[in-house]
PQR file with spaces between the fields and no chain letter, atoms N, CA, C, O and H, PARSE charges and radii, in Angstrom:
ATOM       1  N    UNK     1       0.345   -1.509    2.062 -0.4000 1.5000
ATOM       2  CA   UNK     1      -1.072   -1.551    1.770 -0.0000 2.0000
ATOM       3  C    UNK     1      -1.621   -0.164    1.418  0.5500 1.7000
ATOM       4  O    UNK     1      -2.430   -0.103    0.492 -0.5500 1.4000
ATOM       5  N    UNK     2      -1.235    1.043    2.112 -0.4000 1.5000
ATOM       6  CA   UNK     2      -1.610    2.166    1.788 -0.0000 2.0000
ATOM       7  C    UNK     2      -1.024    2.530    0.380  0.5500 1.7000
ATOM       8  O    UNK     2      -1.821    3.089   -0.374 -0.5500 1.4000
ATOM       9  H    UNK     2      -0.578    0.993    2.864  0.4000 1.0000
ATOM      10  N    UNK     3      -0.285    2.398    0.102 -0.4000 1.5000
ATOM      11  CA   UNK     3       0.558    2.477   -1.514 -0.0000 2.0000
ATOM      12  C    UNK     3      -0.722    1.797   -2.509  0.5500 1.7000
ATOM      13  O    UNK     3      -1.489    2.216   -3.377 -0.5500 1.4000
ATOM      14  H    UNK     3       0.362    1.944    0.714  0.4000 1.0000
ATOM      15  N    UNK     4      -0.486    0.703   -1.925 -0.4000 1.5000
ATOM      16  CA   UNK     4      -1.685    0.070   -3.152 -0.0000 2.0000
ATOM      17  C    UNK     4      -2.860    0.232   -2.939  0.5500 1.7000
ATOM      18  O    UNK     4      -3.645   -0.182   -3.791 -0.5500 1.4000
ATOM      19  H    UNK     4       0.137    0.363   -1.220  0.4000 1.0000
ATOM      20  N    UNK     5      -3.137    0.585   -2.292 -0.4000 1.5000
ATOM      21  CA   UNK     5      -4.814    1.334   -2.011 -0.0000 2.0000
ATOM      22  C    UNK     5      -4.951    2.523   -2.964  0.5500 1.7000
ATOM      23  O    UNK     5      -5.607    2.399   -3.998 -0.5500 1.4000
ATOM      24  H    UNK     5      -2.499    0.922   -1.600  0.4000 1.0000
ATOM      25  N    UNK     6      -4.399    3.576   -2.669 -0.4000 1.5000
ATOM      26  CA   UNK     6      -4.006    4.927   -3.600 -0.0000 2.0000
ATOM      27  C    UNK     6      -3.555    4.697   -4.609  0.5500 1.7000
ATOM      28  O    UNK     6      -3.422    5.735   -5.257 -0.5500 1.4000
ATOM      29  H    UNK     6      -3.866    3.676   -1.829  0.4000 1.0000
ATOM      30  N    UNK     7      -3.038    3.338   -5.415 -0.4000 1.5000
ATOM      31  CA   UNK     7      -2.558    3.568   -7.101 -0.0000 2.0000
ATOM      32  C    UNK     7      -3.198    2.882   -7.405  0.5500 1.7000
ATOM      33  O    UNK     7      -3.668    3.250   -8.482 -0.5500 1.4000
ATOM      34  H    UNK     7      -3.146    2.495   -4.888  0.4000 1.0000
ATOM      35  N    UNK     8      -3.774    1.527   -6.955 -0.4000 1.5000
ATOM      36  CA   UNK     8      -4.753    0.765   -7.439 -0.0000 2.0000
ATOM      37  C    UNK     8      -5.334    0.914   -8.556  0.5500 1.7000
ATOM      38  O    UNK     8      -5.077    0.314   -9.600 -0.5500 1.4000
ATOM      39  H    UNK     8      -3.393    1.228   -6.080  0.4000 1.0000
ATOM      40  N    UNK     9      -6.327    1.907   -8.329 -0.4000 1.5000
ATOM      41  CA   UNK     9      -7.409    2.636   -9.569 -0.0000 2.0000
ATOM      42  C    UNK     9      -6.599    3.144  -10.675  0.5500 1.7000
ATOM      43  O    UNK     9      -7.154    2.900  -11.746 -0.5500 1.4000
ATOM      44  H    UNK     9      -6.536    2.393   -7.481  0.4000 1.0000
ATOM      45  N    UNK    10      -5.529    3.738  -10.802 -0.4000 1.5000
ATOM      46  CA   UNK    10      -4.679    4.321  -11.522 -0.0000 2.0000
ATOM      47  C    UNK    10      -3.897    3.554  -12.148  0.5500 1.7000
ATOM      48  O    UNK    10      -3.502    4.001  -13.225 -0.5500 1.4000
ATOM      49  H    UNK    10      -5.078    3.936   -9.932  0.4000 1.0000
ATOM      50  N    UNK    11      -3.477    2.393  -11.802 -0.4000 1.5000
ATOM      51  CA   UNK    11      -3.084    1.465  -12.588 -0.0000 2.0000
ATOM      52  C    UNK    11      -4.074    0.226  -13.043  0.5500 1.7000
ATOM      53  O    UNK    11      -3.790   -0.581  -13.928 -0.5500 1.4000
ATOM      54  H    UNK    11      -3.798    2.030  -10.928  0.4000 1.0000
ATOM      55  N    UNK    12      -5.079    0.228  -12.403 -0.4000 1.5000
ATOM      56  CA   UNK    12      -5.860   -0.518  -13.594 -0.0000 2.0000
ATOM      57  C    UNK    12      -6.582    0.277  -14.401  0.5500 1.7000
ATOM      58  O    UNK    12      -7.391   -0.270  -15.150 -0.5500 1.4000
ATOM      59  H    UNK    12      -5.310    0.884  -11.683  0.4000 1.0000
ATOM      60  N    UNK    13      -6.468    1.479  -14.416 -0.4000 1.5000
ATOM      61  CA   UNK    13      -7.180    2.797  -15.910 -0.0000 2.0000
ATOM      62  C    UNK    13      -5.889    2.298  -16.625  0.5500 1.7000
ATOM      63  O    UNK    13      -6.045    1.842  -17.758 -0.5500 1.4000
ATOM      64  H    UNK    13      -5.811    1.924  -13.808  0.4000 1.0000
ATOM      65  N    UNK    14      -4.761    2.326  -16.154 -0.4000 1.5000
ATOM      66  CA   UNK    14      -3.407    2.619  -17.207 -0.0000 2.0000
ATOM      67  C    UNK    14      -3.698    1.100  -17.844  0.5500 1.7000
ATOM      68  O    UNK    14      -3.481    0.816  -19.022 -0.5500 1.4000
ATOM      69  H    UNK    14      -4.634    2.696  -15.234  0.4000 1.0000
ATOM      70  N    UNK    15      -4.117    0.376  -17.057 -0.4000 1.5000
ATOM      71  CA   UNK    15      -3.898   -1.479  -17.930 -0.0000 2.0000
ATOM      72  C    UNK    15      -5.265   -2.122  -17.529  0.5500 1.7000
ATOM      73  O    UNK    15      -5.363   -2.757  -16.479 -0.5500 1.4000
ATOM      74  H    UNK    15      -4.293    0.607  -16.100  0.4000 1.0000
ATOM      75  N    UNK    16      -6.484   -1.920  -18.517 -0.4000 1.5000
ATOM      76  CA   UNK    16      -7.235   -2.449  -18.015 -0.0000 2.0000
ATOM      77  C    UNK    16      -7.131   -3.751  -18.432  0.5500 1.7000
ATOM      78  O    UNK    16      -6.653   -4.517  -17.595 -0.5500 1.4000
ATOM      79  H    UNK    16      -6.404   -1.404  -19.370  0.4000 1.0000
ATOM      80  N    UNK    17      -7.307   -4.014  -19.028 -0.4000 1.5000
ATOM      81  CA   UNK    17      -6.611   -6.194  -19.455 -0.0000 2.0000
ATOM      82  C    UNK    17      -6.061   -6.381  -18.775  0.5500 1.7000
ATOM      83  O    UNK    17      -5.904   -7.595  -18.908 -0.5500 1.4000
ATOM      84  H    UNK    17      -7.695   -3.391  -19.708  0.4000 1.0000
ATOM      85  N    UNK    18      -5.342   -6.001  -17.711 -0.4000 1.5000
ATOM      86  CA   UNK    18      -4.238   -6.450  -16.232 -0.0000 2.0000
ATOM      87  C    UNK    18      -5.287   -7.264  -15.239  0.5500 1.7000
ATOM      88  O    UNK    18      -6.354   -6.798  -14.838 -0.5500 1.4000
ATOM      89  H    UNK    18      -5.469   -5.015  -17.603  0.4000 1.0000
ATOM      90  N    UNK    19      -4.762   -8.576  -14.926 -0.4000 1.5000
ATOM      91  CA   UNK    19      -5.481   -9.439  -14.135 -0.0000 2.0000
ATOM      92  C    UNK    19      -5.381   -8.667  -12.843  0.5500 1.7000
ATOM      93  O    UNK    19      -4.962   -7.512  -12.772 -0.5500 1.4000
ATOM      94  H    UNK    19      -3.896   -8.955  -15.251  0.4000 1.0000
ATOM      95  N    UNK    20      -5.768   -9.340  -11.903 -0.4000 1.5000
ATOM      96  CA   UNK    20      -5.542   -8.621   -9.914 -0.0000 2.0000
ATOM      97  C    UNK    20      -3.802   -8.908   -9.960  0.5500 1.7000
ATOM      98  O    UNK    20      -2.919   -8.106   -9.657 -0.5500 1.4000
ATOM      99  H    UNK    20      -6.109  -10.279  -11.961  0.4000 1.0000
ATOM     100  N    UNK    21      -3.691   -9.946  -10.314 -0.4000 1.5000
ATOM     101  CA   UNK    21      -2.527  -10.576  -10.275 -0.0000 2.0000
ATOM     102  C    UNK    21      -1.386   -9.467  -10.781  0.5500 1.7000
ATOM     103  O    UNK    21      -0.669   -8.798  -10.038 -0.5500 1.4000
ATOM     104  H    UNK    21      -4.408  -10.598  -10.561  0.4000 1.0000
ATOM     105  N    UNK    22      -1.403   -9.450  -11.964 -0.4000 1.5000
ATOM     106  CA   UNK    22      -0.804   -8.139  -12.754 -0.0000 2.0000
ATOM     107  C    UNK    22      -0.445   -7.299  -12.207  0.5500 1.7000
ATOM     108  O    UNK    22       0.743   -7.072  -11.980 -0.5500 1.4000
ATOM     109  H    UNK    22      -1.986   -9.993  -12.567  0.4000 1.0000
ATOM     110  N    UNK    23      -1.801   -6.324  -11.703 -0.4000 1.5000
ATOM     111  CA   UNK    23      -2.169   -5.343  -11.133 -0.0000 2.0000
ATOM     112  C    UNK    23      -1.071   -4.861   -9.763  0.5500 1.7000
ATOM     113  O    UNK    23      -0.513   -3.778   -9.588 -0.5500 1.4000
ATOM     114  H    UNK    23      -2.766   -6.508  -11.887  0.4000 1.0000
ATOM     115  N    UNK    24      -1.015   -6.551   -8.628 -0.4000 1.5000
ATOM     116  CA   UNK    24      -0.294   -6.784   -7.478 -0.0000 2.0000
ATOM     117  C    UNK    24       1.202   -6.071   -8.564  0.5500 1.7000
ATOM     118  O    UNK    24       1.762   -4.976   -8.505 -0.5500 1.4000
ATOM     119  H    UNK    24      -1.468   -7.431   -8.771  0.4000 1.0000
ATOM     120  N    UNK    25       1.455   -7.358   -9.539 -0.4000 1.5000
ATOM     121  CA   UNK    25       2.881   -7.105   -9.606 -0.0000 2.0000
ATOM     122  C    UNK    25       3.277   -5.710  -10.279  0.5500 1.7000
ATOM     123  O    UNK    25       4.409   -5.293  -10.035 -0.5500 1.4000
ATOM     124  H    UNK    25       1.001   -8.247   -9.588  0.4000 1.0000
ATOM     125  N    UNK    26       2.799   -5.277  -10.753 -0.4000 1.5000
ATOM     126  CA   UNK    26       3.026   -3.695  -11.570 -0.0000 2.0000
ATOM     127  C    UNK    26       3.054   -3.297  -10.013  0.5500 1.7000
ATOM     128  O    UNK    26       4.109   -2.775   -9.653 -0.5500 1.4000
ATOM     129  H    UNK    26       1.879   -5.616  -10.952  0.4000 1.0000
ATOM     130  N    UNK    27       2.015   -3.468   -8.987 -0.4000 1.5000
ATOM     131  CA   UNK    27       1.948   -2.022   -7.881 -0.0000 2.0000
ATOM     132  C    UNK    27       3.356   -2.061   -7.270  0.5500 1.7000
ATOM     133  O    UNK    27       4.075   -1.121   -6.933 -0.5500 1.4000
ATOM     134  H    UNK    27       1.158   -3.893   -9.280  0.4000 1.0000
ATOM     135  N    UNK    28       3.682   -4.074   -7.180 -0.4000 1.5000
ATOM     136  CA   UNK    28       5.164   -4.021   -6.512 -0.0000 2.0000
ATOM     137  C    UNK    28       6.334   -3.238   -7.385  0.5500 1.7000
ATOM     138  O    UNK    28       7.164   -2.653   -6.689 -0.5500 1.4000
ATOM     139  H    UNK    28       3.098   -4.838   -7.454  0.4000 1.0000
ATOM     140  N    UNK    29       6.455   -3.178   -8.383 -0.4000 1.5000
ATOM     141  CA   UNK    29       7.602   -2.722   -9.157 -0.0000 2.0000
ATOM     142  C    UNK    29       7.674   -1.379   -8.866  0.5500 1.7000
ATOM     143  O    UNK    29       8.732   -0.877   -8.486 -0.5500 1.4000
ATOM     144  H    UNK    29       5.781   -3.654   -8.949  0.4000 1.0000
ATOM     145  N    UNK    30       6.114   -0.399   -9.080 -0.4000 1.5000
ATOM     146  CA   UNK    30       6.507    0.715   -8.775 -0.0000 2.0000
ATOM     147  C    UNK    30       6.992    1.023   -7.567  0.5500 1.7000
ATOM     148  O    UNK    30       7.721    2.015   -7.564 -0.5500 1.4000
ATOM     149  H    UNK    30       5.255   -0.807   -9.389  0.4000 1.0000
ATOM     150  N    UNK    31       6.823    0.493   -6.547 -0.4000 1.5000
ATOM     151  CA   UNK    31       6.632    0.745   -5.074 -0.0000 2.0000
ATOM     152  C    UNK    31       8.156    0.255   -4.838  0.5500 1.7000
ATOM     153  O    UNK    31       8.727    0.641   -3.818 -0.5500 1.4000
ATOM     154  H    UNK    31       6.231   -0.313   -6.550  0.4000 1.0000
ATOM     155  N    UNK    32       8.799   -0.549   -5.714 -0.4000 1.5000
ATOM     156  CA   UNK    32      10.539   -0.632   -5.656 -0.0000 2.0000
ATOM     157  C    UNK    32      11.408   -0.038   -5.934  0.5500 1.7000
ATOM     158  O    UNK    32      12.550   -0.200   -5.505 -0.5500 1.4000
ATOM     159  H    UNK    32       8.335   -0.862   -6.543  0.4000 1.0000
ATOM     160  N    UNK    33      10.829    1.237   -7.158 -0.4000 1.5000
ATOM     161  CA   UNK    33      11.449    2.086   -7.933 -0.0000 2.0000
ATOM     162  C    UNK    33      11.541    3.406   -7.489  0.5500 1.7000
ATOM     163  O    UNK    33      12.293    4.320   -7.829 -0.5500 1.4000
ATOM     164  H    UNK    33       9.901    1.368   -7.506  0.4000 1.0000
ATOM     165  N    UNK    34       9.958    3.294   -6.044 -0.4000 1.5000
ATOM     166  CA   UNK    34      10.419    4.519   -5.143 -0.0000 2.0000
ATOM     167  C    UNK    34      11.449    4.932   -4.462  0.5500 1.7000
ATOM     168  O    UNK    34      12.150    3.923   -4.380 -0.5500 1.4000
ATOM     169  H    UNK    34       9.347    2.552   -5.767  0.4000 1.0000
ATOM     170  N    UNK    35      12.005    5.816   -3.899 -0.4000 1.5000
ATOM     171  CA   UNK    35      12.875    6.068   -3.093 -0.0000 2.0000
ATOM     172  C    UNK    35      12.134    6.301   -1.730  0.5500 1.7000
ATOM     173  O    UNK    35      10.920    6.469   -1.610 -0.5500 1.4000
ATOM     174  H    UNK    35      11.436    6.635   -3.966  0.4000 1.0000
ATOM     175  N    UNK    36      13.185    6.280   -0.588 -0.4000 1.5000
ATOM     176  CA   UNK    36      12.608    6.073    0.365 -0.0000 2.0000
ATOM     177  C    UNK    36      12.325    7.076    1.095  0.5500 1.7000
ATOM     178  O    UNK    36      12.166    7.140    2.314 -0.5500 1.4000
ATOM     179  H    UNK    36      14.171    6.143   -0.685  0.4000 1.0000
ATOM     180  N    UNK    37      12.260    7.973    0.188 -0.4000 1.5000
ATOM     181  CA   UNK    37      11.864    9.475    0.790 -0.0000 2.0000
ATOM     182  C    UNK    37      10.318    9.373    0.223  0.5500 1.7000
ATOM     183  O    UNK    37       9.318    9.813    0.789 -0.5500 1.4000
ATOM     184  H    UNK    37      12.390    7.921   -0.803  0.4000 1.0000
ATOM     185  N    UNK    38      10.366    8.814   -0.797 -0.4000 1.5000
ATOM     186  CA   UNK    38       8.937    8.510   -1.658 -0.0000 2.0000
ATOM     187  C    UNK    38       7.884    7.342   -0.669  0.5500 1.7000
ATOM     188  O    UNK    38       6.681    7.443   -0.428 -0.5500 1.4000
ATOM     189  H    UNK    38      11.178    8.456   -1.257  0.4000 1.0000
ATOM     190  N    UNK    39       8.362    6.812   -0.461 -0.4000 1.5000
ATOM     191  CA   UNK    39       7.936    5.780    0.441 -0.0000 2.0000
ATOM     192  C    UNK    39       7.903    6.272    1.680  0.5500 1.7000
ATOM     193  O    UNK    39       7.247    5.492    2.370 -0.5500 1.4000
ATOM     194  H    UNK    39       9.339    6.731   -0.656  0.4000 1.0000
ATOM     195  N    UNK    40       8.326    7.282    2.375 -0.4000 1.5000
ATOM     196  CA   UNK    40       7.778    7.317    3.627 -0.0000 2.0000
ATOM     197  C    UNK    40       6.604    7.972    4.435  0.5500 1.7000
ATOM     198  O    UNK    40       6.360    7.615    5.588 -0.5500 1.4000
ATOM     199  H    UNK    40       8.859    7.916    1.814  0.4000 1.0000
ATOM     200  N    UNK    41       5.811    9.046    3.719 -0.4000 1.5000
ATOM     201  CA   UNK    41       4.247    8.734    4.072 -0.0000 2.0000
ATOM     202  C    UNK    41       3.558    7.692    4.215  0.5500 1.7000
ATOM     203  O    UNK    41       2.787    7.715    5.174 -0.5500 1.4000
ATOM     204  H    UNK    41       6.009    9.336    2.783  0.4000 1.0000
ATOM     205  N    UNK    42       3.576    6.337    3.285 -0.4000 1.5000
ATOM     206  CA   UNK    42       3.462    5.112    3.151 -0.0000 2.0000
ATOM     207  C    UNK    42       3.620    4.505    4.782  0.5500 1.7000
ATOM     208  O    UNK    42       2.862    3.925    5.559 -0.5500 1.4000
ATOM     209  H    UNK    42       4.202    6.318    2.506  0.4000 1.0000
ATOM     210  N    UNK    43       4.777    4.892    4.817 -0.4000 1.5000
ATOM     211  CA   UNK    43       5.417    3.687    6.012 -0.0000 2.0000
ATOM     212  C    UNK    43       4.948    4.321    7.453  0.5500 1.7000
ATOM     213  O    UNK    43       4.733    3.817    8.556 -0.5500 1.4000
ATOM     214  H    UNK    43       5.393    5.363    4.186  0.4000 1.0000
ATOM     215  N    UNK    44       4.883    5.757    6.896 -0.4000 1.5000
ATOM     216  CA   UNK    44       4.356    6.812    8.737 -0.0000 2.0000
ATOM     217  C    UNK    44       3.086    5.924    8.871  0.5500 1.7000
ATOM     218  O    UNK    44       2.739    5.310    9.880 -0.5500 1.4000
ATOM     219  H    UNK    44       5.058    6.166    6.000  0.4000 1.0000
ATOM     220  N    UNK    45       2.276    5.983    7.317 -0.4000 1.5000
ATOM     221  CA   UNK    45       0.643    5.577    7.864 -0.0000 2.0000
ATOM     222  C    UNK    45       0.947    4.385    8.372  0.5500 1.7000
ATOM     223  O    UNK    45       1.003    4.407    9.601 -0.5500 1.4000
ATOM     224  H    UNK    45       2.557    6.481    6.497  0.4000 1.0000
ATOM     225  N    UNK    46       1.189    3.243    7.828 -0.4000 1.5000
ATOM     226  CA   UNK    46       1.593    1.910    7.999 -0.0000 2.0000
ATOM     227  C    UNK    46       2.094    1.727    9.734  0.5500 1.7000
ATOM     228  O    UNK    46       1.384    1.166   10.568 -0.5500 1.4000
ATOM     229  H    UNK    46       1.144    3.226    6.829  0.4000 1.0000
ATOM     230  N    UNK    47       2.950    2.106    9.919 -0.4000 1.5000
ATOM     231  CA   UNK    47       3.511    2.235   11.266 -0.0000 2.0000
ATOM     232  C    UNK    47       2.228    3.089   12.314  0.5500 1.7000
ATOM     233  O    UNK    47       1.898    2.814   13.468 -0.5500 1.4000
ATOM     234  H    UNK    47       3.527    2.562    9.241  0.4000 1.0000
ATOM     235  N    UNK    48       1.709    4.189   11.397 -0.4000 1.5000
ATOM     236  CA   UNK    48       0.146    4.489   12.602 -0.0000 2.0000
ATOM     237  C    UNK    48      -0.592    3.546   13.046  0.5500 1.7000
ATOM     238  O    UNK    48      -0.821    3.430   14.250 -0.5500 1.4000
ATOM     239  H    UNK    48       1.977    4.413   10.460  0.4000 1.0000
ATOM     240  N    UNK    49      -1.077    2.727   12.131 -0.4000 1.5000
ATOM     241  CA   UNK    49      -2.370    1.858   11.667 -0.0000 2.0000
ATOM     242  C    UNK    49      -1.863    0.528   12.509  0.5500 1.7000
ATOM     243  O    UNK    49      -2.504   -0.304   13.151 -0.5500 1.4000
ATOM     244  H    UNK    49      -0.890    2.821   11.153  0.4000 1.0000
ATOM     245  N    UNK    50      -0.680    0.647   12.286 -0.4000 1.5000
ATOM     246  CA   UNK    50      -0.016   -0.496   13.756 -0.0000 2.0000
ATOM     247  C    UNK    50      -0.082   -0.345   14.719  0.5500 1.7000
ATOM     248  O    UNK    50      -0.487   -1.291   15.395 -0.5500 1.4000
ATOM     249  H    UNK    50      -0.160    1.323   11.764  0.4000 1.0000
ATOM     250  N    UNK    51       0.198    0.670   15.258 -0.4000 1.5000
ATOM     251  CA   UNK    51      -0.215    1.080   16.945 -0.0000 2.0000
ATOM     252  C    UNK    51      -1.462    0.965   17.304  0.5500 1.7000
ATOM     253  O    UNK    51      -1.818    0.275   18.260 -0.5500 1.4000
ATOM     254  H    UNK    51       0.527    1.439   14.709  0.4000 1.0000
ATOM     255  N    UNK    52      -2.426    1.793   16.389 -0.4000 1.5000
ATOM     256  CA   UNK    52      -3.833    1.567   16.722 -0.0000 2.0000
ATOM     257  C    UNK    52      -4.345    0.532   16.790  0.5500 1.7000
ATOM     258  O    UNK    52      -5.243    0.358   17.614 -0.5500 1.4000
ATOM     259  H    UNK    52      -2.137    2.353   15.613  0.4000 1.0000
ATOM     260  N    UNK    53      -3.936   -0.468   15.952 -0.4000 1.5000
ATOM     261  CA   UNK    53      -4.412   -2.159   15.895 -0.0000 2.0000
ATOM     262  C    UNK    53      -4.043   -2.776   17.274  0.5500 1.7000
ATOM     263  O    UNK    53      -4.857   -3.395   17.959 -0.5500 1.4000
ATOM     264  H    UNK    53      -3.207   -0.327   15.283  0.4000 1.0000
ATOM     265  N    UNK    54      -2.972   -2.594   17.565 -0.4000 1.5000
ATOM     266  CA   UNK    54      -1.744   -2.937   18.615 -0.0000 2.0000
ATOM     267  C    UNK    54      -2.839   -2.588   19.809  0.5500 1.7000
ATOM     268  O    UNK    54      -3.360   -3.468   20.494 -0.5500 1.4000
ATOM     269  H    UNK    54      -2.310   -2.091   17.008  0.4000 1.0000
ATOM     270  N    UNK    55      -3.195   -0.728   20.005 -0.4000 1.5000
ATOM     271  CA   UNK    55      -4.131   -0.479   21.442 -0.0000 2.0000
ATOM     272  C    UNK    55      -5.365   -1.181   21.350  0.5500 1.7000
ATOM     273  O    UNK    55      -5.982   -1.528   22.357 -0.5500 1.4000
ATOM     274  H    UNK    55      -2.771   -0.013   19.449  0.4000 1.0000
ATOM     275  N    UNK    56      -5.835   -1.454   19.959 -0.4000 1.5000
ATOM     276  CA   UNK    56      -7.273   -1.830   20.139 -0.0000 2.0000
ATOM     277  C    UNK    56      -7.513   -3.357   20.413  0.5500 1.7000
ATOM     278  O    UNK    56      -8.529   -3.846   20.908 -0.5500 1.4000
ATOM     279  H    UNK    56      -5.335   -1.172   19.141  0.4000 1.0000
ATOM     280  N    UNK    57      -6.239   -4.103   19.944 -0.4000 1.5000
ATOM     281  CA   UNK    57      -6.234   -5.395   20.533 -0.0000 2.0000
ATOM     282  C    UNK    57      -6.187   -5.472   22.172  0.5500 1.7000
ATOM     283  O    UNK    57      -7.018   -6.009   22.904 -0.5500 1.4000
ATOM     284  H    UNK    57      -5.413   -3.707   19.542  0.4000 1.0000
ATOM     285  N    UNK    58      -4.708   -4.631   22.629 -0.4000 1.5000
ATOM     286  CA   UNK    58      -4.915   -4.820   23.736 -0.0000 2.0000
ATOM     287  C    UNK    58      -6.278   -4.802   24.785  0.5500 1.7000
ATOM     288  O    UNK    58      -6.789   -5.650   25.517 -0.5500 1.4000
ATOM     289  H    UNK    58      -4.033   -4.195   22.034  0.4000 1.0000
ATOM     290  N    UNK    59      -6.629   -3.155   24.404 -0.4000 1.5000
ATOM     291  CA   UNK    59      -8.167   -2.708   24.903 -0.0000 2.0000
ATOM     292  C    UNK    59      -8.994   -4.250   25.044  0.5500 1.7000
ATOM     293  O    UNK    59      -9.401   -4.394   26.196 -0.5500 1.4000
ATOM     294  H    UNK    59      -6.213   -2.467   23.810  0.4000 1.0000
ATOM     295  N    UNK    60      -9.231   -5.080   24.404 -0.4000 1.5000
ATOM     296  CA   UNK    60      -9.726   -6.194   23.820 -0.0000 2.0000
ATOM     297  C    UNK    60      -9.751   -7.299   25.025  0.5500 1.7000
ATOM     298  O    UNK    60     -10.650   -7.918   25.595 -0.5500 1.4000
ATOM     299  H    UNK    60      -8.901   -4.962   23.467  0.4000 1.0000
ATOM     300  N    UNK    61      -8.255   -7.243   25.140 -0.4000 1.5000
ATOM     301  CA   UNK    61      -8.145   -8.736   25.931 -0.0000 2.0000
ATOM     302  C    UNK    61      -7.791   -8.611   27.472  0.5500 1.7000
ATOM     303  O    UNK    61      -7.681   -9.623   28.165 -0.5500 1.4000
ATOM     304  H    UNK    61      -7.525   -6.740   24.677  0.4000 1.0000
């Protein structure tokens, strides 16, 4: 989700005629073509944003 948050805008300037739909599948291709050294800021935030969800549920119940 953080990947496609940050290219989002940048790939619909590059294709504006690109449906949402489009848009999804172009973000997946690039995001396959990364390496996983490329991808792992991505996955640190991703894996943050989990814990915090994780304490704030608990906090919750």
């Amino acid at each position: 989700m953080f990947f496609s948050q940050e290219k989002r805008a940048s790939v619909k300037e590059e294709n504006p005629e690109a449906t949402f739909g489009q848009i999804g599948k172009i973000l997946g291709e690039k995001w396959k073509a990364m390496s996983d050294e490329e991808k792992k800021p991505y996955v640190q935030k991703a894996e943050a944003d989990k814990k915090r969800y994780e304490s704030e549920k608990a906090a919750q119940a």
